[in-house]
PDB file of the backbone (N, CA, C, O) and the ligand in Angstrom, with CONECT records:
HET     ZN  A 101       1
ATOM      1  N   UNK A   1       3.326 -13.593  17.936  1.00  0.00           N
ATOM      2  CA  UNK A   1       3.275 -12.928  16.644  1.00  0.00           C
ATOM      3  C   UNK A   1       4.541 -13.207  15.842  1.00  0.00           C
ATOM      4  O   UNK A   1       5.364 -13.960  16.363  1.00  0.00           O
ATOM      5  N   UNK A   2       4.839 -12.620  14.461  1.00  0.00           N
ATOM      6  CA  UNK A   2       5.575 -13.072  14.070  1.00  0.00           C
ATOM      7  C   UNK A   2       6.628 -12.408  14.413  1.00  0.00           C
ATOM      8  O   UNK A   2       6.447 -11.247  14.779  1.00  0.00           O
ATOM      9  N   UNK A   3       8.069 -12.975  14.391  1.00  0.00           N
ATOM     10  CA  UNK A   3       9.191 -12.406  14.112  1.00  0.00           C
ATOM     11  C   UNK A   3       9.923 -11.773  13.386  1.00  0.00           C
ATOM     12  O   UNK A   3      11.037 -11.373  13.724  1.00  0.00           O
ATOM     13  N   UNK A   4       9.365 -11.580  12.214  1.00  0.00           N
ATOM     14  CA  UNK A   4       9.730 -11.122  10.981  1.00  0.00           C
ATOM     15  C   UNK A   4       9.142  -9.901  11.104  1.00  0.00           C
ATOM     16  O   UNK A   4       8.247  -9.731  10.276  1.00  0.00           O
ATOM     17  N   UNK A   5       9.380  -8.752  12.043  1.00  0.00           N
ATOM     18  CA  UNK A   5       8.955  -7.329  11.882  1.00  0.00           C
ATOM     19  C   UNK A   5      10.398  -6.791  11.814  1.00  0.00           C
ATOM     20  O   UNK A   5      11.164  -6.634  12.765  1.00  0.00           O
ATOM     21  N   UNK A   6      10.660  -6.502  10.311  1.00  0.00           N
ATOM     22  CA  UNK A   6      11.879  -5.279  10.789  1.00  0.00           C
ATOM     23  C   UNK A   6      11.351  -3.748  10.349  1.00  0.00           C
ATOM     24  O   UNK A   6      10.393  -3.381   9.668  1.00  0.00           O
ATOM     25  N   UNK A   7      12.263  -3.126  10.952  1.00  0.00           N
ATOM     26  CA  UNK A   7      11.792  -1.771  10.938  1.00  0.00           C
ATOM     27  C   UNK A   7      11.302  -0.682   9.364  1.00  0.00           C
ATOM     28  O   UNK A   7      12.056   0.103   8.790  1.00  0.00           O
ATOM     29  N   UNK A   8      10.369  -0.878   9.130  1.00  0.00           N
ATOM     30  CA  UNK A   8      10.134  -0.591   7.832  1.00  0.00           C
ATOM     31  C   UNK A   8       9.329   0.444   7.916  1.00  0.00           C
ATOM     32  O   UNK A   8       8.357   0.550   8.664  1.00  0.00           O
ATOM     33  N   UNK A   9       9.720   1.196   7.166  1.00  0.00           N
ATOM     34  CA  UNK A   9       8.292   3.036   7.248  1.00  0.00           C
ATOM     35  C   UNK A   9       7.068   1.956   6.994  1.00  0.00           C
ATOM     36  O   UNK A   9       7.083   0.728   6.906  1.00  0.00           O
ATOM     37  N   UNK A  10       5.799   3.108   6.899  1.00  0.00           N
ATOM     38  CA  UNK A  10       4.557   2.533   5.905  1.00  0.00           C
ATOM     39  C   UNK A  10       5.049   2.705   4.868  1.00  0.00           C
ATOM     40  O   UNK A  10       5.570   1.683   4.420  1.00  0.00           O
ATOM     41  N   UNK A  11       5.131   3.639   4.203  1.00  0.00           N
ATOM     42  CA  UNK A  11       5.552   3.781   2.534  1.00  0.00           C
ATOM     43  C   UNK A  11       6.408   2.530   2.045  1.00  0.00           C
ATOM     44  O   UNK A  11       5.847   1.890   1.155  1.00  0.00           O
ATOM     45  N   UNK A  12       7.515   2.106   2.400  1.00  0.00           N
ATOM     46  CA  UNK A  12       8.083   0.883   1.855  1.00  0.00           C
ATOM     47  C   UNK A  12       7.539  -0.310   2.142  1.00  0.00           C
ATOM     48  O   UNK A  12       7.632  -1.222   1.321  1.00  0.00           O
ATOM     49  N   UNK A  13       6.786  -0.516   3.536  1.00  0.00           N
ATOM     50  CA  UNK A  13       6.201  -1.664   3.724  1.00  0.00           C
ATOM     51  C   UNK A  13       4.677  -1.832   2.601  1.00  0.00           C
ATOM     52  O   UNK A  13       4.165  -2.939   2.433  1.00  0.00           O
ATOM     53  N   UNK A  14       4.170  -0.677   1.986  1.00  0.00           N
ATOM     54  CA  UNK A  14       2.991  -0.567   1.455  1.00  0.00           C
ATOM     55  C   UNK A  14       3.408  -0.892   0.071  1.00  0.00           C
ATOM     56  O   UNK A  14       2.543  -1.442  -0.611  1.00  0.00           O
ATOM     57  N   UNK A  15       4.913  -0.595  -0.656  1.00  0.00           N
ATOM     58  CA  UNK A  15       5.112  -0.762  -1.451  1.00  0.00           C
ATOM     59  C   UNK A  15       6.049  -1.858  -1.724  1.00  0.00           C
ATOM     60  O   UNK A  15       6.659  -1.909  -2.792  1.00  0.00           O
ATOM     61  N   UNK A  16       6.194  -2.774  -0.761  1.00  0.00           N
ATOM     62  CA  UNK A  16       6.398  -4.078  -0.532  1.00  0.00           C
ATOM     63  C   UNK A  16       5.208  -5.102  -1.062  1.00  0.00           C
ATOM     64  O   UNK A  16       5.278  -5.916  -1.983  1.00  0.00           O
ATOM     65  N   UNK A  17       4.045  -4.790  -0.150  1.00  0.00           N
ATOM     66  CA  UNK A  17       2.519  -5.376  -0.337  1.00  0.00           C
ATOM     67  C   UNK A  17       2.269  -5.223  -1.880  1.00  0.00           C
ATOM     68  O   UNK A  17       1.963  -6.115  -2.671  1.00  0.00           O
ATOM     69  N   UNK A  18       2.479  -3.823  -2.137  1.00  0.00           N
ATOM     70  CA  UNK A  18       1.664  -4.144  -3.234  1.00  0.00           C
ATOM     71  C   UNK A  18       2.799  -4.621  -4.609  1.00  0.00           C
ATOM     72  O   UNK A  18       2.399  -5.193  -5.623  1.00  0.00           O
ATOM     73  N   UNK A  19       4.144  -4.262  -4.370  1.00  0.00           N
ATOM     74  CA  UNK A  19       4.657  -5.113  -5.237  1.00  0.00           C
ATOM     75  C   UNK A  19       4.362  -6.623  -5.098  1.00  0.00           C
ATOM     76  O   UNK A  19       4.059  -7.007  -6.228  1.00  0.00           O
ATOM     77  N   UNK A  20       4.332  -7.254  -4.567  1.00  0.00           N
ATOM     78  CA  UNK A  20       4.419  -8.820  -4.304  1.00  0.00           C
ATOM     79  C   UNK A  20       3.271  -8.801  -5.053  1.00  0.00           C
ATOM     80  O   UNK A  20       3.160  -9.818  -5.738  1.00  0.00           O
ATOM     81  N   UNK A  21       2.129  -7.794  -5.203  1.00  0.00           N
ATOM     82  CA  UNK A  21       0.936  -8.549  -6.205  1.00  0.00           C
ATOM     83  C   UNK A  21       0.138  -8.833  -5.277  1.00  0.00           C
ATOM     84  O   UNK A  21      -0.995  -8.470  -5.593  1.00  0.00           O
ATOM     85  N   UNK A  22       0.191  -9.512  -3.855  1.00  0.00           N
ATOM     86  CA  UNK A  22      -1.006 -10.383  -3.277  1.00  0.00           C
ATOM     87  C   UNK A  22      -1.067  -9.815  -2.348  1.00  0.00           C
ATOM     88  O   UNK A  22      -0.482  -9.947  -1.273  1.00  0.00           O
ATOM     89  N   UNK A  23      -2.132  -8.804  -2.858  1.00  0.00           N
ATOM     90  CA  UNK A  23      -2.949  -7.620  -2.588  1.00  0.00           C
ATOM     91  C   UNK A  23      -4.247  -7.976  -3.195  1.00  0.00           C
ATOM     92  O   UNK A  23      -4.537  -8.694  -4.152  1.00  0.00           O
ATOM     93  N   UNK A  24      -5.093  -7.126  -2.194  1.00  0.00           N
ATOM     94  CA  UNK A  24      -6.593  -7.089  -2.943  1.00  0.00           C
ATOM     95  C   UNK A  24      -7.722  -5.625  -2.405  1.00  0.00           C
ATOM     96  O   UNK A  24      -7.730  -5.360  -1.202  1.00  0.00           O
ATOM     97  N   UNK A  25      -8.162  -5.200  -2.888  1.00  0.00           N
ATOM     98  CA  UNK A  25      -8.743  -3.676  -2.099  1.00  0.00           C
ATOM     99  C   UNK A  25     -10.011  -4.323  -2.461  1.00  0.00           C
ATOM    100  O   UNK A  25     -10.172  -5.399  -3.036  1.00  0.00           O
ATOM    101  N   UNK A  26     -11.092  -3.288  -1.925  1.00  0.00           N
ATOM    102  CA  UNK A  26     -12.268  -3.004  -2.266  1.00  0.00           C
ATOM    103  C   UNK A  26     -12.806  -2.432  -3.347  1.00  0.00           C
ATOM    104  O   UNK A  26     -11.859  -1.854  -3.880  1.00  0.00           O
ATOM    105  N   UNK A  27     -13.765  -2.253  -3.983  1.00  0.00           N
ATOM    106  CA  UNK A  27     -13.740  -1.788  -5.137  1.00  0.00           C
ATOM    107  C   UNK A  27     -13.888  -0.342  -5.116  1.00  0.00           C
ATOM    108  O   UNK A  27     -13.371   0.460  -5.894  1.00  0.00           O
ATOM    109  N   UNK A  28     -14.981  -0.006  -3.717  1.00  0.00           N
ATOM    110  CA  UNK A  28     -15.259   2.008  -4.095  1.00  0.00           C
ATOM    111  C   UNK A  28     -13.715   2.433  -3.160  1.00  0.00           C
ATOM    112  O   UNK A  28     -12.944   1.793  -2.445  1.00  0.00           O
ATOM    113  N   UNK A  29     -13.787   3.555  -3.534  1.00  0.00           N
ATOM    114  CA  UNK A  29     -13.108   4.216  -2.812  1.00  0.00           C
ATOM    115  C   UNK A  29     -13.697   5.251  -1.535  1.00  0.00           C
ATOM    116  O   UNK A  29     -14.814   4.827  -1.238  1.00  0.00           O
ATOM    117  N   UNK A  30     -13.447   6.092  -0.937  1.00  0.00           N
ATOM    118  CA  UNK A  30     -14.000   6.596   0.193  1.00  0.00           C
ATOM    119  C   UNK A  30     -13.236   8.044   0.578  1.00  0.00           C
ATOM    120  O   UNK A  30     -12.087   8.205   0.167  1.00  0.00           O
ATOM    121  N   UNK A  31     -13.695   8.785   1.137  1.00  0.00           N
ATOM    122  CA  UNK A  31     -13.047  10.109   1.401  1.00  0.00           C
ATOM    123  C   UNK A  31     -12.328   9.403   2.697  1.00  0.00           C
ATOM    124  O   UNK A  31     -12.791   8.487   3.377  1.00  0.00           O
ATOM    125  N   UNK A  32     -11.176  10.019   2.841  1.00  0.00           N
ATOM    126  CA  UNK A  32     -10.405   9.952   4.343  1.00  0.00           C
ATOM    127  C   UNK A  32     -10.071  11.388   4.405  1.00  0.00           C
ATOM    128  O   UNK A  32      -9.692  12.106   3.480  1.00  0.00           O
ATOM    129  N   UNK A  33     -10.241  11.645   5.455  1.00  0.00           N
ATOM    130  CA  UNK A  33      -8.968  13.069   5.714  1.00  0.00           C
ATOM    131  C   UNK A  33      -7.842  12.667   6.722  1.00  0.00           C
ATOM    132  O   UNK A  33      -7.267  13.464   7.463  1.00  0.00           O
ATOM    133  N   UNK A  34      -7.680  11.754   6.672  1.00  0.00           N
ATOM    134  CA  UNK A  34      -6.662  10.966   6.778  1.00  0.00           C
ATOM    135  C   UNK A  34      -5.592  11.082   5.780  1.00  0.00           C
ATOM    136  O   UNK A  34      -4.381  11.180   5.980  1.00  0.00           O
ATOM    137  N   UNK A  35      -6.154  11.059   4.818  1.00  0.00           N
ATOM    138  CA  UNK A  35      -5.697  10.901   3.273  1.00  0.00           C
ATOM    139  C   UNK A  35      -4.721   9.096   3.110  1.00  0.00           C
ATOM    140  O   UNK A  35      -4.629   8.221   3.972  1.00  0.00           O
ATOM    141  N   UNK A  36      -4.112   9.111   1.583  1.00  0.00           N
ATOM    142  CA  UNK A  36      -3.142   8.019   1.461  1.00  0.00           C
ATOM    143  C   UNK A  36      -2.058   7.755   3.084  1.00  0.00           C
ATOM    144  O   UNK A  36      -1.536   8.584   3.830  1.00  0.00           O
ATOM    145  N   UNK A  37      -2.071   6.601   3.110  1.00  0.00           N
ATOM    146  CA  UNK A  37      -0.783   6.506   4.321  1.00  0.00           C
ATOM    147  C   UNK A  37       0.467   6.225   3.197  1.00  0.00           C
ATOM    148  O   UNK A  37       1.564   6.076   3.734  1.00  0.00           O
ATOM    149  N   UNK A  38       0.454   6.143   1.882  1.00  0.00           N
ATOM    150  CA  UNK A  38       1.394   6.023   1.171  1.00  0.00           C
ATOM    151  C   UNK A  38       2.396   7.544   0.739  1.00  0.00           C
ATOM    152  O   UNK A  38       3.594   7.796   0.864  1.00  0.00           O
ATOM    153  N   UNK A  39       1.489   8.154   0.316  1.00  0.00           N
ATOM    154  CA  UNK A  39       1.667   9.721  -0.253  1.00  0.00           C
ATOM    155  C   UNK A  39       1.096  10.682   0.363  1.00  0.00           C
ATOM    156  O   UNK A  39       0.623  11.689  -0.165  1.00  0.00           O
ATOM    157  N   UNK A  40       1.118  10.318   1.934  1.00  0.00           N
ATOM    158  CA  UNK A  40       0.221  11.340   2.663  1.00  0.00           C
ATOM    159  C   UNK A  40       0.775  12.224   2.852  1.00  0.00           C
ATOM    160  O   UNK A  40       1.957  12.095   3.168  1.00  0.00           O
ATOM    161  N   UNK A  41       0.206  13.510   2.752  1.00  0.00           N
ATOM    162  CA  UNK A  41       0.733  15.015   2.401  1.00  0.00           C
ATOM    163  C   UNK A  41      -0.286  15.772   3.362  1.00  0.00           C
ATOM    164  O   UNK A  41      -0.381  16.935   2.970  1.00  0.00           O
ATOM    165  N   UNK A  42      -0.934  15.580   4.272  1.00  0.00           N
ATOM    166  CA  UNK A  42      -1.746  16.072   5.255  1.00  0.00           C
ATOM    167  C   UNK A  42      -3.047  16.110   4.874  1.00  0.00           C
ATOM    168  O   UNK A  42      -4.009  16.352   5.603  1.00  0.00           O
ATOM    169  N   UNK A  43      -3.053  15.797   3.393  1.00  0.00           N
ATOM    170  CA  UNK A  43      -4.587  16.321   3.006  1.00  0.00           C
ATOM    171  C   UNK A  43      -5.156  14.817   2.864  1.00  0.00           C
ATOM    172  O   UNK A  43      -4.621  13.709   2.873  1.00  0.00           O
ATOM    173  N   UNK A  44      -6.569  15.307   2.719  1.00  0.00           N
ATOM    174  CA  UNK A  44      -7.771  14.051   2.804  1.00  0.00           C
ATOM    175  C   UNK A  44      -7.358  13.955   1.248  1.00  0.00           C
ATOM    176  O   UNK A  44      -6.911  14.761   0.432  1.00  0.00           O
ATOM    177  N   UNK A  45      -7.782  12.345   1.214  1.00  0.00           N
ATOM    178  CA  UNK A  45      -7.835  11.645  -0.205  1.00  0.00           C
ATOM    179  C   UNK A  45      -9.006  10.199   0.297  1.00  0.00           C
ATOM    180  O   UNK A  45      -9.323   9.610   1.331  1.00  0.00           O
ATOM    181  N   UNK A  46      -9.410  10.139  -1.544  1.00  0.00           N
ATOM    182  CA  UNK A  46      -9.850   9.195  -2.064  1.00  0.00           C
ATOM    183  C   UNK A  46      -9.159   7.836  -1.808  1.00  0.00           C
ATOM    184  O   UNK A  46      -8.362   7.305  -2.582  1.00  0.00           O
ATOM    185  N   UNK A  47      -9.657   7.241  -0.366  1.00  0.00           N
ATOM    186  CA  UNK A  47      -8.297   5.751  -0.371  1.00  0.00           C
ATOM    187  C   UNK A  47      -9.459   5.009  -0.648  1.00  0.00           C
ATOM    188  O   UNK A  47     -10.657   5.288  -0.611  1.00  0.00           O
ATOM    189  N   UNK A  48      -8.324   3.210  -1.158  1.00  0.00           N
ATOM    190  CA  UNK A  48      -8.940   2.507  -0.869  1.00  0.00           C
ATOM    191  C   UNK A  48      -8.985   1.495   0.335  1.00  0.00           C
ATOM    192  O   UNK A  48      -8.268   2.057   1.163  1.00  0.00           O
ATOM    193  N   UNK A  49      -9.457   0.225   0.944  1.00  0.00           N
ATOM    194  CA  UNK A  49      -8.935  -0.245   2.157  1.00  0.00           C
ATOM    195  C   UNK A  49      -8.100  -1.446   1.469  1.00  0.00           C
ATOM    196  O   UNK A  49      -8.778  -2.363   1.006  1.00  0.00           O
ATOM    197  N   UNK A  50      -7.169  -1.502   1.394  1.00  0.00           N
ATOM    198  CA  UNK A  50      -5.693  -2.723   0.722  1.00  0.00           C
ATOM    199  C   UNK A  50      -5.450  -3.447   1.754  1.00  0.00           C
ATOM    200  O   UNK A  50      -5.063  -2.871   2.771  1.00  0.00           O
ATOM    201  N   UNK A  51      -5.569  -4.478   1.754  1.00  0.00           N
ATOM    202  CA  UNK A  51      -5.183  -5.757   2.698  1.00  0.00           C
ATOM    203  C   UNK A  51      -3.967  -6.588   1.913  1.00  0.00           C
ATOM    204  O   UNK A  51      -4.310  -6.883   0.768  1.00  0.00           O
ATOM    205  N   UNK A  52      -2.926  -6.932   2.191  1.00  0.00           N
ATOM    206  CA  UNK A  52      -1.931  -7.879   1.651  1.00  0.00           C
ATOM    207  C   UNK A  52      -1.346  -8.660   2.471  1.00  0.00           C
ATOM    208  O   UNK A  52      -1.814  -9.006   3.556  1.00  0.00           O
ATOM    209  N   UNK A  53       0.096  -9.109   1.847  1.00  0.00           N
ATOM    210  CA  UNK A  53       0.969  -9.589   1.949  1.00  0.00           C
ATOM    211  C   UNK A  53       2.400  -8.992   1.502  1.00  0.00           C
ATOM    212  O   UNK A  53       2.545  -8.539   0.366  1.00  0.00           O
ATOM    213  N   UNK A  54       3.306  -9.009   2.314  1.00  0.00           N
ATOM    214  CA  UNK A  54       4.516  -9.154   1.520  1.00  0.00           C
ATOM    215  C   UNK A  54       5.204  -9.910   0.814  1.00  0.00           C
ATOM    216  O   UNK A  54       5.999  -9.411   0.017  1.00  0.00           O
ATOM    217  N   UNK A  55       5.089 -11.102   0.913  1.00  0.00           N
ATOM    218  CA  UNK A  55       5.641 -11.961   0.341  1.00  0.00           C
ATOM    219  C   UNK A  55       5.339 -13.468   0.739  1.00  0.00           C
ATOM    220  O   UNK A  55       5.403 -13.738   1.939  1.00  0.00           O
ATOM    221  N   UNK A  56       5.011 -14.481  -0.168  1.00  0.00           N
ATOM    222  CA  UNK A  56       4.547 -15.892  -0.558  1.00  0.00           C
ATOM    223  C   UNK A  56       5.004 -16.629   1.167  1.00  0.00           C
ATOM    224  O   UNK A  56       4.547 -17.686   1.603  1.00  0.00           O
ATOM    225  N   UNK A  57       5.886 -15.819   1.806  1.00  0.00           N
ATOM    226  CA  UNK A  57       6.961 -16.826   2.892  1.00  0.00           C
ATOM    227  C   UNK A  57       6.342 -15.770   4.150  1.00  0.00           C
ATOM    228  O   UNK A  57       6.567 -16.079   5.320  1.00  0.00           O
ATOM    229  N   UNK A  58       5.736 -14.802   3.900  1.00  0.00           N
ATOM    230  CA  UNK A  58       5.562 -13.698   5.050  1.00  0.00           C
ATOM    231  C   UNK A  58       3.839 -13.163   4.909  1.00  0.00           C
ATOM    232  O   UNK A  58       3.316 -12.135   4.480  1.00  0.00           O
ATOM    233  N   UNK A  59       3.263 -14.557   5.565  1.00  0.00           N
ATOM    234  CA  UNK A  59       1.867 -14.362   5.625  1.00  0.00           C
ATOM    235  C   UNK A  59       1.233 -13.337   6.269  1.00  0.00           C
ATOM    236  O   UNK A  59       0.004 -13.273   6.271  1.00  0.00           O
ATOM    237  N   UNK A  60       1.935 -12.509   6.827  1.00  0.00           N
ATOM    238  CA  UNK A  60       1.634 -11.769   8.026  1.00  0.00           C
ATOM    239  C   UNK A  60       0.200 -10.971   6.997  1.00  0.00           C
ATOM    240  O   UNK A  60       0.269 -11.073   5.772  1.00  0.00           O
ATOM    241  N   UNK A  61      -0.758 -10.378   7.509  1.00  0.00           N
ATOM    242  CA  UNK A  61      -1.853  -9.121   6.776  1.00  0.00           C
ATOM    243  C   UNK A  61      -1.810  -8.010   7.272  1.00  0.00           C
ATOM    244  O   UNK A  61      -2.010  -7.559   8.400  1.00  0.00           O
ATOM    245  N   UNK A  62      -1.489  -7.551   6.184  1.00  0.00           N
ATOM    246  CA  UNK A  62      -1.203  -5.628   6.299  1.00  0.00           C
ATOM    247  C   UNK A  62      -2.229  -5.172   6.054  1.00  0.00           C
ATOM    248  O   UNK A  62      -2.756  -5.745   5.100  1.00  0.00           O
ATOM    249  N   UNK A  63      -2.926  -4.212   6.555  1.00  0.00           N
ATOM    250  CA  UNK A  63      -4.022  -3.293   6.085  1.00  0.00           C
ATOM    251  C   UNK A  63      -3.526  -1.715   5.872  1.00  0.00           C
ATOM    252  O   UNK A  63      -2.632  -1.128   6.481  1.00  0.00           O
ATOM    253  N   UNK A  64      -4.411  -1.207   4.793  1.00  0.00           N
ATOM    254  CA  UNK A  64      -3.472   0.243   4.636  1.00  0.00           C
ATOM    255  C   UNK A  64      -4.587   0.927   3.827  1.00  0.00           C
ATOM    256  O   UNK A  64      -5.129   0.252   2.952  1.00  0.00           O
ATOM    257  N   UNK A  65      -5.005   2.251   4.033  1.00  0.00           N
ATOM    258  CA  UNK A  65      -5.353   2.794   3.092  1.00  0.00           C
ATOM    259  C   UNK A  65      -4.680   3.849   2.513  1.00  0.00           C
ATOM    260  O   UNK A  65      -4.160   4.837   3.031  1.00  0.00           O
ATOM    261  N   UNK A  66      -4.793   3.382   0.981  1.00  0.00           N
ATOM    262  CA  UNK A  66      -4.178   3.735  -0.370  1.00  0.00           C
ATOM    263  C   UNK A  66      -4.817   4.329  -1.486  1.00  0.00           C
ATOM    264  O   UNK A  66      -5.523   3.682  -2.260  1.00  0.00           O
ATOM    265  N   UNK A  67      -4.608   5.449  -1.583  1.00  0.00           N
ATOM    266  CA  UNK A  67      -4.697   5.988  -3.121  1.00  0.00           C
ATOM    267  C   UNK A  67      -4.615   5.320  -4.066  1.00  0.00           C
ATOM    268  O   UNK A  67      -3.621   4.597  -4.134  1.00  0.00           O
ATOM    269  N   UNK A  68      -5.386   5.290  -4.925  1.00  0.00           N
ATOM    270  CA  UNK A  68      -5.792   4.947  -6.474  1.00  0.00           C
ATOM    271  C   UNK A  68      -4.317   4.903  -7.272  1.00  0.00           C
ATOM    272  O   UNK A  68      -3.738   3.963  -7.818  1.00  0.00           O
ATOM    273  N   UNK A  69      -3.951   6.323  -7.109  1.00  0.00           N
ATOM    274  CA  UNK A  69      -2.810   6.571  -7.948  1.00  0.00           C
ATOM    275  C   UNK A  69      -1.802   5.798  -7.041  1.00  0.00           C
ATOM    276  O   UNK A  69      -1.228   4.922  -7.689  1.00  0.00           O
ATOM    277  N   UNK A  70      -1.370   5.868  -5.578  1.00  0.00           N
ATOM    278  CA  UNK A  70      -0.261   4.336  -5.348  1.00  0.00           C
ATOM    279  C   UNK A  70      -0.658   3.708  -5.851  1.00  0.00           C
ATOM    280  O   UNK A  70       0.106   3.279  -6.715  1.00  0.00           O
ATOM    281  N   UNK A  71      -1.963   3.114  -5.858  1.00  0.00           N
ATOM    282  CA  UNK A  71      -1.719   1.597  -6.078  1.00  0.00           C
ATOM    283  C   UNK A  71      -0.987   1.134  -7.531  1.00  0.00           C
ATOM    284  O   UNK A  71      -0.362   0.149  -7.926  1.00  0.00           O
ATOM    285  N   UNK A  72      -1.524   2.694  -8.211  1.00  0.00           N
ATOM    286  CA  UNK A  72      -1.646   1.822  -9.910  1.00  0.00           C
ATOM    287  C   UNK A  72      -0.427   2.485 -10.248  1.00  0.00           C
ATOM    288  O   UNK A  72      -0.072   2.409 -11.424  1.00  0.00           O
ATOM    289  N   UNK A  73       0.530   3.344  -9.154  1.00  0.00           N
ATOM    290  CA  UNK A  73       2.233   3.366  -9.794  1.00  0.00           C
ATOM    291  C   UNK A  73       2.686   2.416  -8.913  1.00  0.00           C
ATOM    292  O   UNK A  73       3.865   2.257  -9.227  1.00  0.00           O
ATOM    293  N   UNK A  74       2.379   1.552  -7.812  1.00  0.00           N
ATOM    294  CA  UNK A  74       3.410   0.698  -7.726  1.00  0.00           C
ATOM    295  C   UNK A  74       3.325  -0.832  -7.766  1.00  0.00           C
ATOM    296  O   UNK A  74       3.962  -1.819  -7.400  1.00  0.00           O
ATOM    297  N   UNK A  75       2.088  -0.467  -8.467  1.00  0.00           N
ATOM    298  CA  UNK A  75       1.694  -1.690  -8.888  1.00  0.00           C
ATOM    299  C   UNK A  75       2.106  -1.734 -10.596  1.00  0.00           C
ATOM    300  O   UNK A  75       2.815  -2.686 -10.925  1.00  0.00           O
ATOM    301  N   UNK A  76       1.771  -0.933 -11.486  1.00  0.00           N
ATOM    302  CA  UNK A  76       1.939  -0.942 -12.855  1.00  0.00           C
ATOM    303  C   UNK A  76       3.617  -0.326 -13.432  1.00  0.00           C
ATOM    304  O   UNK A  76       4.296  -0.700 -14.388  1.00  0.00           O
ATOM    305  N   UNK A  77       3.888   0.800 -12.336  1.00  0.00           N
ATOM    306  CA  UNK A  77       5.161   1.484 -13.114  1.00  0.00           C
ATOM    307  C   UNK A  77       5.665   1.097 -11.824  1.00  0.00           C
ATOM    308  O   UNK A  77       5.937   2.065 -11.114  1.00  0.00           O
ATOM    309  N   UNK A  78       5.912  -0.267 -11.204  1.00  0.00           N
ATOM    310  CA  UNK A  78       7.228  -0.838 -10.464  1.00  0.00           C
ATOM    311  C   UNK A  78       8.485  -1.391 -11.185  1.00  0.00           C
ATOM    312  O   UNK A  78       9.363  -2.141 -10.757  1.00  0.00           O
ATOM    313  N   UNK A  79       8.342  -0.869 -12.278  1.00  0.00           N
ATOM    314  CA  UNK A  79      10.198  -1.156 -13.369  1.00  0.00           C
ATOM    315  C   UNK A  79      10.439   0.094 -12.881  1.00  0.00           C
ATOM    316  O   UNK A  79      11.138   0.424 -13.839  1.00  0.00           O
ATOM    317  N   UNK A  80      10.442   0.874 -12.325  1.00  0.00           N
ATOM    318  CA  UNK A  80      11.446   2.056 -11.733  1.00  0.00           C
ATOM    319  C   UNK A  80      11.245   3.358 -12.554  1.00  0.00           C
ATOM    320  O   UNK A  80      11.884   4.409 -12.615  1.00  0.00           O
ATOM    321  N   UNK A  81       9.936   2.827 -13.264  1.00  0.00           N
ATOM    322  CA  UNK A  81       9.391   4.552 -13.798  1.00  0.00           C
ATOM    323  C   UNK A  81       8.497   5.216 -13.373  1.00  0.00           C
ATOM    324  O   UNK A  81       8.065   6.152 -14.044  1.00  0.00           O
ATOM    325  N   UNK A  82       8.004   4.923 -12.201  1.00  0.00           N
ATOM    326  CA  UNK A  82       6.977   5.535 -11.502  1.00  0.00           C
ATOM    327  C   UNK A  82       7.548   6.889 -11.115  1.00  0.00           C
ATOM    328  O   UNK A  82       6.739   7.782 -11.363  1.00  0.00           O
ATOM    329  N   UNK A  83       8.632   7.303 -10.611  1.00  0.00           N
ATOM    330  CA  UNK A  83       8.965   8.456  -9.991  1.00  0.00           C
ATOM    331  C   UNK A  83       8.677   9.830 -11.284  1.00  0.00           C
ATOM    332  O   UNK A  83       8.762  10.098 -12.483  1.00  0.00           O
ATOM    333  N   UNK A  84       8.289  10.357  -9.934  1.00  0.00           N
ATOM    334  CA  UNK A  84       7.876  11.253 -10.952  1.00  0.00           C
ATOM    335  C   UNK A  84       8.768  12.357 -10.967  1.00  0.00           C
ATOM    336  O   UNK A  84       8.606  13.270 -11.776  1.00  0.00           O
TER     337      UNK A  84
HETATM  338 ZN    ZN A 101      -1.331   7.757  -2.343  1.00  0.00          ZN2+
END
């Protein structure tokens, strides 16, 4: 496997994936009570299933399910205005 695992939460590794862009989900979404592994707060959410990459050099495939709302703050408000 690869060598390139360093120790990264989910949350930064998810927002690694989906910064780099080369990402792709499914289109419905689905109940989990699982909820987001991004913003998971114990409760069930609406994820979707996100498969990526981190980066053009780090083919490795991440799978994750993600909230609507991650995707589209760290995908759209990744200039550093997403925080809320
Ligand atoms: Zn979320």
């Amino acid at each position: 496997m690869s060598n390139s695992q360093e120790h990264l939460s989910m949350p930064a590794l998810i927002e690694q994936v989906i910064g780099s862009g080369l990402f792709s989900f499914d289109g419905e979404p689905y109940f989990s009570w699982q909820g987001c592994e991004h913003c998971a707060d114990g409760l069930g959410a609406a994820v979707y299933d996100l498969r990526g990459c981190r980066s053009l050099e780090d083919r490795e495939l991440y799978e994750f399910q993600v909230c609507g709302d991650c995707i589209i703050r760290l995908y759209y408000g990744r200039r550093g205005t997403y925080h809320a």
